[in-house]
C-alpha positions as CSV (number, residue, x, y, z in Angstrom):
1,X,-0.8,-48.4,29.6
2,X,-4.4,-48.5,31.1
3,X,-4.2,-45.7,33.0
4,X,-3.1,-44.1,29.9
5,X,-6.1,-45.6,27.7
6,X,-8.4,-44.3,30.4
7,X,-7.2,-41.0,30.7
8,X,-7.6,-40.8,26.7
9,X,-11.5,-41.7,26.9
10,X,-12.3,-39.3,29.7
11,X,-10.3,-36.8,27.3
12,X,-12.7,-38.0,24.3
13,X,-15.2,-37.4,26.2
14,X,-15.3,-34.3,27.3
15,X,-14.4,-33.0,23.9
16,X,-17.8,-34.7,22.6
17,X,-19.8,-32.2,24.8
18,X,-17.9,-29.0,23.5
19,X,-18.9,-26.8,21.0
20,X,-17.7,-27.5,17.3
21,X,-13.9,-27.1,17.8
22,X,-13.1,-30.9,18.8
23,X,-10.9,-32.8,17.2
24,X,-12.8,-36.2,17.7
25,X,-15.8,-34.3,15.4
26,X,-13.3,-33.5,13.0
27,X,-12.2,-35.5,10.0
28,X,-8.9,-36.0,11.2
29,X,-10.4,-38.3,14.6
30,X,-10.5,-41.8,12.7
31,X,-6.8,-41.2,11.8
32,X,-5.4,-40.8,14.9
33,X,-7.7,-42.7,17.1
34,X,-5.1,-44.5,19.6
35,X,-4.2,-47.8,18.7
36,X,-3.0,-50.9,20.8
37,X,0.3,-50.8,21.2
38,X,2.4,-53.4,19.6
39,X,4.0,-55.8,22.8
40,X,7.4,-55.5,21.1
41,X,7.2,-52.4,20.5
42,X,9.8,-49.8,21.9
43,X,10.1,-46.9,23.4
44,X,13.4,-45.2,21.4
45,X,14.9,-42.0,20.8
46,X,16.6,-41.5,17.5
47,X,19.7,-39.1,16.5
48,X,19.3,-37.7,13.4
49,X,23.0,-36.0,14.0
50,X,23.9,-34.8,10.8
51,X,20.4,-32.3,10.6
52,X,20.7,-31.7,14.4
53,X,17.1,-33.1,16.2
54,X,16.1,-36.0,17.8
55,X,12.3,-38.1,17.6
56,X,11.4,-40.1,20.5
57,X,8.9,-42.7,20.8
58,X,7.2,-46.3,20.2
59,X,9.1,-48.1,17.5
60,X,7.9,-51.5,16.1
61,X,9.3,-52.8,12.8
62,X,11.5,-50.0,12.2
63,X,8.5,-47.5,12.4
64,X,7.3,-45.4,14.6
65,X,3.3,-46.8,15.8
66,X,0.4,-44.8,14.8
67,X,-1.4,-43.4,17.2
68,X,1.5,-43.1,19.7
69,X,2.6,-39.7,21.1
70,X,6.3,-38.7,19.7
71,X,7.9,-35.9,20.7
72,X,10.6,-34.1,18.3
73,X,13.5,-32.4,20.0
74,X,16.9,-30.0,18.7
75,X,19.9,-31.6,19.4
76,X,23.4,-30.7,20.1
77,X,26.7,-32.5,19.2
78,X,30.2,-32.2,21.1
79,X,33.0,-34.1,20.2
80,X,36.1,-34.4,22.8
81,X,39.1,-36.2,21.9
82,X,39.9,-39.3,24.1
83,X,43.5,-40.7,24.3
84,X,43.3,-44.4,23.9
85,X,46.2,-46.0,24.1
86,X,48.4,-42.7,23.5
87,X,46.1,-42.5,20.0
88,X,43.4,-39.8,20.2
89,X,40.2,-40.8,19.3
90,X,36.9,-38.3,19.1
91,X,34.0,-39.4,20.8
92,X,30.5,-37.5,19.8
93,X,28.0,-36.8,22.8
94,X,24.8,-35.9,21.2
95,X,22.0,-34.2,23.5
96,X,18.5,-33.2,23.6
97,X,18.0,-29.2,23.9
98,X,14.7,-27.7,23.2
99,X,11.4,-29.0,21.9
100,X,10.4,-28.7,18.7
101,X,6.9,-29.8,18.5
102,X,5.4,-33.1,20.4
103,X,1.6,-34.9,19.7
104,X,0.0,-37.6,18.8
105,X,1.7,-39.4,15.5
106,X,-1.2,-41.3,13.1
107,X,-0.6,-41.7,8.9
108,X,-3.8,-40.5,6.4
109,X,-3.1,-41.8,3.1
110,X,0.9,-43.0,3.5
111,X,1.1,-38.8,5.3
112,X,2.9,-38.6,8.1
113,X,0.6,-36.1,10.8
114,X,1.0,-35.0,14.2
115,X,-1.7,-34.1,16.1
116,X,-0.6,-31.1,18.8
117,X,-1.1,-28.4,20.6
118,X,1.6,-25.6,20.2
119,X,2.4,-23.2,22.8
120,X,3.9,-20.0,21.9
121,X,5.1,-18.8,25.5
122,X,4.8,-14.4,25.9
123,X,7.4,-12.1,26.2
124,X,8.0,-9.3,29.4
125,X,4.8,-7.8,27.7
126,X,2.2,-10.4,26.1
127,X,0.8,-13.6,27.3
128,X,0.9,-17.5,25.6
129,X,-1.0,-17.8,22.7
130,X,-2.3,-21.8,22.5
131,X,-2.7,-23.4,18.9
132,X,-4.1,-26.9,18.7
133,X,-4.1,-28.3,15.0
134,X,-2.9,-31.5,13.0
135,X,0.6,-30.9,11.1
136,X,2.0,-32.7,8.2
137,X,5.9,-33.7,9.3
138,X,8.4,-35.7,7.3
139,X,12.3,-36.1,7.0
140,X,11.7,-39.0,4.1
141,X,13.2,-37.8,0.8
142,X,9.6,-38.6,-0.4
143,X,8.5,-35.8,2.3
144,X,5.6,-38.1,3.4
145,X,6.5,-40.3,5.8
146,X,9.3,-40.1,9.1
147,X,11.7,-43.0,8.4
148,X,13.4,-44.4,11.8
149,X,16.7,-44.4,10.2
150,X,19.0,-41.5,10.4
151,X,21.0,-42.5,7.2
152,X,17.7,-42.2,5.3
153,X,16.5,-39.1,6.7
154,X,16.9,-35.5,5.5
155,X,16.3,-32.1,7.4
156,X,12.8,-32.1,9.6
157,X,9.9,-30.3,7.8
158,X,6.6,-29.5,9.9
159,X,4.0,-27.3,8.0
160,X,0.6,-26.3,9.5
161,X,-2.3,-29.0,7.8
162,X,-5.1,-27.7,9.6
163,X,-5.8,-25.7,12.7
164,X,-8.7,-26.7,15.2
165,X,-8.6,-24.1,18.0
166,X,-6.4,-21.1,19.1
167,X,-6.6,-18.9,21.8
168,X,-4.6,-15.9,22.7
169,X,-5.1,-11.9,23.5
170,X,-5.7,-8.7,21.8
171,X,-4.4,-5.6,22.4
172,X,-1.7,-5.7,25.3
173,X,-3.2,-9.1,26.6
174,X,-6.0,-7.3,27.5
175,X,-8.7,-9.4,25.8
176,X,-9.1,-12.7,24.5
177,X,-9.3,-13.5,21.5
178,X,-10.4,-17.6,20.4
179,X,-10.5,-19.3,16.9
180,X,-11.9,-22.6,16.5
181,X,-13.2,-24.7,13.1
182,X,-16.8,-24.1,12.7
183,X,-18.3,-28.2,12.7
184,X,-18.3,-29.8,9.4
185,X,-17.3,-26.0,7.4
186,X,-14.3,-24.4,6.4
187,X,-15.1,-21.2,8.2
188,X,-13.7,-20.5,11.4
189,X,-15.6,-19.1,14.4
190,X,-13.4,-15.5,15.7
191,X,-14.6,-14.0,19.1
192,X,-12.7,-11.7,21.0
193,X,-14.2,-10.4,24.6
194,X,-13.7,-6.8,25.0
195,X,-14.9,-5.4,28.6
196,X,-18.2,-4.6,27.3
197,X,-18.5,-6.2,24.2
198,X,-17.9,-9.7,22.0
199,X,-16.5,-9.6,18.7
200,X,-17.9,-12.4,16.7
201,X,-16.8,-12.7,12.7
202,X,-16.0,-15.4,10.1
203,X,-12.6,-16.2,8.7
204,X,-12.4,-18.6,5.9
205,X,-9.9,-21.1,5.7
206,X,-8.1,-20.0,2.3
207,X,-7.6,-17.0,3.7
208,X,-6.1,-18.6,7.0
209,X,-4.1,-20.9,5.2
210,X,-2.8,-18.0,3.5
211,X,-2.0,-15.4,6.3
212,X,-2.3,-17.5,9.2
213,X,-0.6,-20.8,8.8
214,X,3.0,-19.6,7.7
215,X,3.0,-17.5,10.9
216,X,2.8,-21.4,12.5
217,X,5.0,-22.3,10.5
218,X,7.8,-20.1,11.6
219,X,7.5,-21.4,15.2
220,X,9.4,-24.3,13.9
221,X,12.0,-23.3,12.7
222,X,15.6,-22.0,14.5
223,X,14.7,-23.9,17.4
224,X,18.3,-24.2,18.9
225,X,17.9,-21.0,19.8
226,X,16.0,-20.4,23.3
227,X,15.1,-17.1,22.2
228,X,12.2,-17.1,20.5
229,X,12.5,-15.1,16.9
230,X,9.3,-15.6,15.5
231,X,5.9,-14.7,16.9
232,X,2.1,-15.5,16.1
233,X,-0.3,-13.1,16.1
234,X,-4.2,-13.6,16.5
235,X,-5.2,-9.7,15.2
236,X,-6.8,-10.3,11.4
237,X,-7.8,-6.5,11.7
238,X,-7.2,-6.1,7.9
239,X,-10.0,-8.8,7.2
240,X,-12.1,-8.0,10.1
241,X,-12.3,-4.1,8.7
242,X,-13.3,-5.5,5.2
243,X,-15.5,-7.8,6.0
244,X,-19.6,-7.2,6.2
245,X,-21.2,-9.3,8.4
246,X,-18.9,-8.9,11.7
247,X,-21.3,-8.8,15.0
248,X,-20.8,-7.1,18.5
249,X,-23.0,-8.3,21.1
250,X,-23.2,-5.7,24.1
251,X,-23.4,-6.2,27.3
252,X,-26.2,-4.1,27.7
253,X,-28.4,-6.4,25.4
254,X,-27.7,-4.3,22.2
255,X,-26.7,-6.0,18.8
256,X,-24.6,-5.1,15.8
257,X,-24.6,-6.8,12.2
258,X,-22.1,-5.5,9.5
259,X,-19.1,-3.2,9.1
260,X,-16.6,-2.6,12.1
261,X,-13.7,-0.3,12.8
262,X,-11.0,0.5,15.1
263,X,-11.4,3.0,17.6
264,X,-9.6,3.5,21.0
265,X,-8.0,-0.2,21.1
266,X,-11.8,-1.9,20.3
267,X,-13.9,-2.6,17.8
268,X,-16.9,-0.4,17.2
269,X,-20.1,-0.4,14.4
270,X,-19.4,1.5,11.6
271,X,-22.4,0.3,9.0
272,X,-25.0,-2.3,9.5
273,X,-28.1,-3.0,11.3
274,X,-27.9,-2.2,15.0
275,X,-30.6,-3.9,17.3
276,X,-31.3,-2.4,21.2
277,X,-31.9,-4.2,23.5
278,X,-35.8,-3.5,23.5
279,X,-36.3,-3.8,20.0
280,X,-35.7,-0.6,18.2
281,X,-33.6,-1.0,15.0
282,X,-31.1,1.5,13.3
283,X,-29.7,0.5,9.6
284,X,-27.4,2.9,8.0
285,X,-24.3,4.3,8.8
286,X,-23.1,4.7,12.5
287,X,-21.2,8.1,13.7
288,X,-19.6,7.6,16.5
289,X,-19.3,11.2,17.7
290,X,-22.9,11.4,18.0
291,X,-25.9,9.6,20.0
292,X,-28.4,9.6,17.3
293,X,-27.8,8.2,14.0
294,X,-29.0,10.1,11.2
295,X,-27.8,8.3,8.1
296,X,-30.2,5.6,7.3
297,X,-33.2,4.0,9.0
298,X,-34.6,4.5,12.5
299,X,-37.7,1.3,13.5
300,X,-39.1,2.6,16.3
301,X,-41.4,0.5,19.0
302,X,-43.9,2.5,18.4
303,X,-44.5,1.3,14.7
304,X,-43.3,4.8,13.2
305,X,-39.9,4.7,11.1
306,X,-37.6,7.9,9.8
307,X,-34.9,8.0,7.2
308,X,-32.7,10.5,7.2
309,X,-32.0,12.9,9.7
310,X,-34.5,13.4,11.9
311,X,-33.3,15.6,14.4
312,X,-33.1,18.5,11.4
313,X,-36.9,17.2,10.3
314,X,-37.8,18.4,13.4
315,X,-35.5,21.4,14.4
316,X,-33.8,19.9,17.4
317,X,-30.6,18.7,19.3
318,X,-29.9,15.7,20.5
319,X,-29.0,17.5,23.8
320,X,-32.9,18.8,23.6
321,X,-33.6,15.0,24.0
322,X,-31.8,13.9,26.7
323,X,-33.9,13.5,29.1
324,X,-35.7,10.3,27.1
325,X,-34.1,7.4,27.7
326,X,-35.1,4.7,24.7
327,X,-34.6,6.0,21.3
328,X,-38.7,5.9,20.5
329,X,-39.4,8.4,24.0
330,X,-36.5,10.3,21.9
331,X,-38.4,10.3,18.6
332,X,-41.7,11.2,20.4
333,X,-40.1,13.6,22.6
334,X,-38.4,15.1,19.2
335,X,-42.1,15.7,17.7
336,X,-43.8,16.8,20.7
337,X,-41.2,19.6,20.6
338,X,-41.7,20.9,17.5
339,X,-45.4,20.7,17.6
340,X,-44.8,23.2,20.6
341,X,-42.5,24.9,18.5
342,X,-44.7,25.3,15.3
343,X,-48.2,26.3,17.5
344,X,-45.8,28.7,19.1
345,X,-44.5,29.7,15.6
346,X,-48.2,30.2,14.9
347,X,-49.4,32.2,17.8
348,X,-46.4,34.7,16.8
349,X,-47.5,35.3,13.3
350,X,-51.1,35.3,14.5
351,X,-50.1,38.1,17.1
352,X,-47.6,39.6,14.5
353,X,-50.7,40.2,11.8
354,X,-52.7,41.7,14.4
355,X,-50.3,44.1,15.4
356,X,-49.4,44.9,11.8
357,X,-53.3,45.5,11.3
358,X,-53.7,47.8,14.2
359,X,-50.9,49.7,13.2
360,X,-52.3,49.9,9.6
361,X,-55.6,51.3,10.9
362,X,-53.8,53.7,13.4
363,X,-51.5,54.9,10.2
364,X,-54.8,55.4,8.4
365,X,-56.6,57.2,10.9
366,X,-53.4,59.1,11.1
367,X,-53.2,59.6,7.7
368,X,-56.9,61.1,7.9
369,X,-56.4,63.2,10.3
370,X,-53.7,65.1,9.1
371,X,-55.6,65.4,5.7
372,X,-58.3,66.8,7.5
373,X,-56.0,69.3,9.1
374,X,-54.0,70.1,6.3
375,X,-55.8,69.6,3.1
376,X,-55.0,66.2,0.6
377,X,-52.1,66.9,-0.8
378,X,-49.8,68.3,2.4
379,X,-51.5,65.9,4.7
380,X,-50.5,62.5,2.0
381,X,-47.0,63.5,2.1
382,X,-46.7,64.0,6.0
383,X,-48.6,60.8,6.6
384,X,-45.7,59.2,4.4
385,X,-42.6,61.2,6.0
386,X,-42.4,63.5,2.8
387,X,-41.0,67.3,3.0
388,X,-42.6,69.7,0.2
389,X,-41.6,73.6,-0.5
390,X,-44.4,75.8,0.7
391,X,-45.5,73.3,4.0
392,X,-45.3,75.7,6.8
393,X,-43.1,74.8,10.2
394,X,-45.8,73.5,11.8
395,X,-46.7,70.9,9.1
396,X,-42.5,69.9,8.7
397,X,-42.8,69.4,12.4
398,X,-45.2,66.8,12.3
399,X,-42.5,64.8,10.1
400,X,-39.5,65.6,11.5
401,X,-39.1,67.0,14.9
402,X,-37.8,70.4,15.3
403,X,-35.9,70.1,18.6
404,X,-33.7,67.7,16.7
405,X,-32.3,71.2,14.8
406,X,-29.8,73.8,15.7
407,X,-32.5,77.5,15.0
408,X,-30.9,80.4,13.4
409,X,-33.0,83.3,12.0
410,X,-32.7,86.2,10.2
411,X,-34.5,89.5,8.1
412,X,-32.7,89.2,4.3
413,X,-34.6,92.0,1.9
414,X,-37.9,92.5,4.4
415,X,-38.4,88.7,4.6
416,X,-38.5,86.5,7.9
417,X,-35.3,83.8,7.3
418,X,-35.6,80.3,9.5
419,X,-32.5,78.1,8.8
420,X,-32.9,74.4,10.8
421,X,-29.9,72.6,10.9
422,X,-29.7,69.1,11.9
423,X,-28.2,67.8,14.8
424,X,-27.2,64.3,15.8
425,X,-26.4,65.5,19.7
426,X,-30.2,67.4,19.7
427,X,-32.0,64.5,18.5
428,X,-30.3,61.7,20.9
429,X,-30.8,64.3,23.5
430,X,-34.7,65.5,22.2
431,X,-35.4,61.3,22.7
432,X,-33.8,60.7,26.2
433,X,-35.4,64.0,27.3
434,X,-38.7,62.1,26.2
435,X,-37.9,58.7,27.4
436,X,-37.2,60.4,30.9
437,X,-41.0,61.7,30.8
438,X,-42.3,58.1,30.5
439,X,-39.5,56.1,32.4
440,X,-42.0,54.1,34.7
441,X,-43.5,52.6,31.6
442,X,-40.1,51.6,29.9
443,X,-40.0,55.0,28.3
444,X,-36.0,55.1,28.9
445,X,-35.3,51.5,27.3
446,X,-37.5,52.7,24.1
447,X,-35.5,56.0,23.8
448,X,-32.4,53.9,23.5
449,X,-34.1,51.8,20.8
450,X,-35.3,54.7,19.2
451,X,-32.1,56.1,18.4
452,X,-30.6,52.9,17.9
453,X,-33.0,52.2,14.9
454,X,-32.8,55.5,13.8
455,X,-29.6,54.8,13.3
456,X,-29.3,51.4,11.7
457,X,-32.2,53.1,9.7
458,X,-30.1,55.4,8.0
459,X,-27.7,52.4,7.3
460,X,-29.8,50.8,5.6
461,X,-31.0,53.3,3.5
462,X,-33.7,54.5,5.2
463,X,-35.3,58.0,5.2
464,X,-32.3,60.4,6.5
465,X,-33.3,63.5,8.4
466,X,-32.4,66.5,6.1
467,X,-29.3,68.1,6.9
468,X,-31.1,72.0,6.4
469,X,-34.5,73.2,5.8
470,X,-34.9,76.6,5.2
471,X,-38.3,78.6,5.8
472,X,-39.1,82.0,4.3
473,X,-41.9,83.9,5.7
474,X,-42.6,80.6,7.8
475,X,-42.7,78.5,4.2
476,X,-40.7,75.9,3.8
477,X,-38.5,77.2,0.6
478,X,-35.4,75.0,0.6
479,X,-34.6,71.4,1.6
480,X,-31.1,70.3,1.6
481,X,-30.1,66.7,2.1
C-alpha cells in the first residue's frame, strides 16, 4: 500500500510540471485524490450475471471506496449439468473476458466517475490512439451511483464526462496529432506535427462534446466481442477548414494565422496573415500554385508595402525574380527591372522620333526636289505615290518602278502605244536583283522584307501597284487598277 501511495505522488508530481493538460490542475483532482484505504476493506469482484460484466475492486460497507482503482470487465456464463445423486443439477461458471474500461473510482456530488485512460489498439493499418478523461459510470436504477449488489443493478452505462488529453495519428499514422484541455478554459489545444510543419487550432468543448465524445462512447459498448467495431478518430478536418484562426508554424521559421485547407495529405494556408521568418508579412489570400502572392498586402523590410498584384504593376514574372532570395530583394529586384525596362522604353521612342524626323525632312527634301524637277502639281503627287494622265514615263517611274511591268508597244492611227502591265514575278525578281547589288550591307535580307511588306501592304489596304498603265505618245493616258 506504500509503495503504491509513493508511486501515486511521484505520478502527481510529474504532472504538476506539464503543460496545461494534467488532471491534478483540473477541477476533477480534489474528487479523486486517493484516499486511505479503509483496514476492512476488501478487495472483491462482483458478477453482475444477468447484464453479463463483472467490477473488481476495494469494497467497504457494501460500496466500492473512493479513490480506489476498479476495473470493469465482460463476462461469460456456462452452465453444465452435474449428476448429483442420479438428479441433474446445473451449475453456472461465470468468467472474466475482455476489459471494458478500468481507472480510478471517486463520487462528485452523489456521481459515480472514473478517472481513465482508454486505449483504442490499431488495426493491420493505423496505430493506438490514447484518450485520458473522467467518465460518468452507473448500473444504479438512479444512474448515479454503482451499487455492489447485483440484484440492484441494471445494464453498465459509461458516457464520456470530460476528456483531458488524447493522442493519436493523422493520415496513415503518419503524424501525430495531440488534444489536451487548455488550463482553466473550455477550449482544447489541437497540434498535429507534419514533417515540416505544426498544426496548432482551437476546438471548443460544445463542439467536442458534440462530435467527439459519442465516438468514446462507442468504445464501450459490444465489448464481448474481441473485434473491435467501433473506431475513434482524431481528424476534425470539417472544423479545422471553417475555422479562422488556425496557425502553421514552419520549420523554416515562417508563420501562418487564419484559414487552412487540405492539400496533398497536409494542411496548408489558404487566407490569413503569413509571417517569414525575417520579418516580412503577407495578408490576403494565399495561391498555392504560385510563389508570390498577389491578392492582398505585401510588408516588406524595407518599409515599402503593395496591395494587389505587384508583379503586373511592374510587368514581370516571378521566374524574372528568382534569383532574389527574401521576398523584399524580390520586390526591389521587381522595380529595378522595370526602371530598366521603362528608360529602355524611353530610349526607343526617343530614337523612334528621331528617325521619324529624319525621314520627314528626307521626304521633304524629296518632295522638293521632284517639284523642282517637275513643276508643283506633277512633283506633289509623285512625292505622295499618286499616278495622273498626262505624267510622262519618266515621271510614273519615279512612283512605281517600271521593271516591275511586262512592255508591249505598238503604232494605232500614227500614235506611239506603251501598254505596262504589272507583274508579281518582275517585281520580286526587280527587288532580289537589287538586294543582290547591295548584299554585303544586308541588301539581300531587306529585298525579302521589301516584298514581304509590299505584300502585307496590299492586305492591308495599302496603295496597290496598278494592274496597266497605258502611255500615248509617251503620256500617261490610261490607268487601270
Amino acid at each position: 500500500m506504500m509503495s503504491k501511495l509513493i508511486q501515486r505522488i511521484v505520478l502527481i508530481c510529474i504532472m504538476l510540471g506539464t503543460a496545461n493538460t494534467i488532471y491534478c490542475q483540473t477541477e476533477w483532482q480534489s474528487y479523486y485524490s486517493e484516499t486511505n484505504l479503509p483496514k476492512k476493506a476488501k478487495l472483491k469482484t462482483v458478477k453482475y450475471k444477468s447484464y453479463d460484466y463483472a467490477i473488481t475492486g476495494y469494497i467497504f460497507e457494501k460500496q466500492f471506496v473512493n479513490g480506489q482503482e476498479l476495473n470493469f470487465h465482460s463476462t461469460n456464463t456456462e452452465t453444465n449439468v452435474i449428476p448429483i445423486y442420479i438428479i441433474p443439477v446445473p451449475i453456472s461458471n461465470t468468467k472474466l473476458t475482455n476489459l471494458i474500461i478500468s481507472g480510478t473510482y471517486f463520487l462528485k456530488d452523489g456521481i459515480s466517475y472514473l478517472e481513465s485512460t482508454v486505449k483504442q489498439k490499431g488495426g493491420w493499418n493505423s496505430k493506438e490512439i490514447s484518450i485520458d478523461g473522467i467518465f460518468r459510470i452507473s448500473n444504479a436504477f438512479n444512474d448515479k451511483g454503482i451499487t455492489t449488489q447485483p440484484s440492484e443493478a441494471k445494464e453498465l452505462s459509461i458516457k464520456t464526462e470530460d476528456i483531458i488529453k488524447c493522442s493519436g495519428f493523422y493520415y496513415d499514422n503518419k503524424y501525430p496529432i495531440t488534444l489536451s484541455r487548455k488550463s482553466n478554459k473550455d477550449d482544447y489545444d489541437y497540434r498535429i506535427e507534419f514533417d515540416d510543419r505544426t498544426l496548432e487550432a482551437s476546438l471548443t468543448a460544445d463542439y467536442l462534446k458534440k462530435i467527439f465524445f459519442p465516438t468514446v462512447d462507442n468504445l464501450f459498448r459490444e465489448t464481448k466481442s474481441s473485434v473491435i467495431q467501433y473506431r475513434v478518430s482524431l481528424k476534425f478536418d470539417d472544423y479545422i477548414k471553417n475555422s479562422k484562426n488556425v496557425k502553421l508554424i514552419y520549420k523554416n521559421g515562417d508563420v501562418f494565422v487564419g484559414k487552412v485547407e487540405t492539400y496533398d495529405k497536409k494542411y496548408i494556408a489558404n487566407e490569413g496573415e503569413y509571417v517569414f521568418f525575417n520579418g516580412e508579412t503577407f495578408i490576403g489570400k494565399l495561391d498555392r500554385y504560385s510563389i508570390i502572392w498577389t491578392d492582398g498586402e505585401w510588408k516588406f523590410n524595407d518599409g515599402s508595402t503593395e496591395n494587389g498584384d505587384w508583379l503586373k504593376k511592374y510587368n514581370v514574372t516571378s521566374d524574372a525574380l528568382s534569383s532574389a532570395k527574401t521576398m523584399t530583394e524580390k520586390h526591389n529586384l521587381a522595380i529595378q527591372l522595370y526602371e530598366e525596362q521603362q528608360q529602355k522604353l524611353q530610349a526607343e521612342k526617343i530614337a523612334k522620333q528621331k528617325a521619324e524626323e529624319k525621314k520627314k525632312i528626307a521626304e521633304q527634301k524629296k518632295k522638293q526636289a521632284l517639284i523642282a524637277k517637275y513643276g508643283t502639281h506633277y512633283g506633289t503627287l509623285i512625292s505622295e505615290g499618286e499616278l495622273d494622265v498626262g505624267m510622262s514615263q519618266l515621271m510614273v517611274n519615279e512612283v512605281w518602278n517600271k521593271e516591275f511591268f511586262v512592255i508591249s508597244k505598238s503604232v494605232r492611227s500614227g500614235e506611239s502605244i506603251e501598254i505596262w502591265e504589272f507583274s508579281k514575278d518582275k517585281m520580286q525578281m526587280a527587288i532580289i536583283n537589287e538586294g543582290a547589288k547591295h548584299k554585303d550591307s544586308g541588301g539581300g535580307e531587306a529585298a525579302l522584307a521589301a516584298i514581304f511588306l509590299m505584300g502585307l501592304s496590299e492586305q492591308l489596304g495599302g496603295p496597290k501597284p496598278p494592274q496597266m498603265i497605258v502611255f500615248t505618245n509617251n503620256k500617261l493616258t490610261d490607268i487601270y487598277r
